[in-house]
C-alpha positions, 0 to 999 in steps of 0.5 A: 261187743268185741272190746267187751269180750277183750276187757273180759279176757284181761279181767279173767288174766288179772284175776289169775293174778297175771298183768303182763300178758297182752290179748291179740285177736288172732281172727275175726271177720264176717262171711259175707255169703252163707246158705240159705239158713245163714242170713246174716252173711252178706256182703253189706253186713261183711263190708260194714263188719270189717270196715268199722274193724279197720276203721278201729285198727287205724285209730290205735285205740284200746278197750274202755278198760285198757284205752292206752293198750291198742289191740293188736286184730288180725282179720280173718281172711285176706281170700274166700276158700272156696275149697273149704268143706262146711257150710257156705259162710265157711268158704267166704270171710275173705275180702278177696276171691281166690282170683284176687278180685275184692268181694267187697270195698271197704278201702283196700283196692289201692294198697294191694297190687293187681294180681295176674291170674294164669292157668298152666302149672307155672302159673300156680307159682305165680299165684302163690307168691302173688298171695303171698306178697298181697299178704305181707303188703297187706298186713304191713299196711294195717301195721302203719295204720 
């Protein structure tokens, strides 16, 4: 379906009469909790959702309608924000907890550093810069896939 939404959008470009704009997925993801009236956010459906995704990603493949194009997809979201207001599926896309413990596997573990969570005020640096580093490390590993 994704590909189909991404052949979509360059069929609509090129009709505009445009053929030098490239299409990015700037965030996809599947929650892998909800409330009750989401049942479809589990972390099964998650895992299974995200990893085909990077499954894709690692074979630099394109859409049926552009297959030497790769898609460039950034997955939504490297952490749950259990913070965030809404329904439940809104504060968990993440494959991450905010304490950096994995929601679910789909092969991540041994490309992000173990992350040391603190409680006093220093420690909040500590964790931001933690998170910050896990993205990047994150994000450049997707990039040699």
């Amino acid at each position: 379906m994704l590909y189909a939404q991404i052949d979509a959008v360059y069929a609509a470009i090129k009709m505009l009469g445009h053929t030098d704009i490239e299409v990015r997925i700037s965030e996809t993801g599947w929650p892998s909790k909800g409330d009750t009236d989401e049942i479809g956010a589990t972390p099964q459906n998650a895992a299974t959702y995200n990893g085909n995704l990077l499954n894709r990603i690692e074979q630099k493949q394109g859409t049926p309608a552009n297959p030497s194009v790769p898609i460039d997809i950034y997955v939504f979201a490297l952490f749950n924000e259990n913070l965030k207001p809404g329904p439940a599926s809104e504060r968990n896309y993440g494959l991450y907890y905010p304490d950096g413990t994995p929601v679910y596997n789909i092969g991540l573990q041994g490309f992000l550093p173990q992350m040391v969570i603190a409680s006093n005020a220093s420690g909040s640096s500590v964790n931001f810069l933690a998170c910050i580093i896990t993205c990047f490390i994150y994000a450049w590993e997707l990039l040699r896939l």
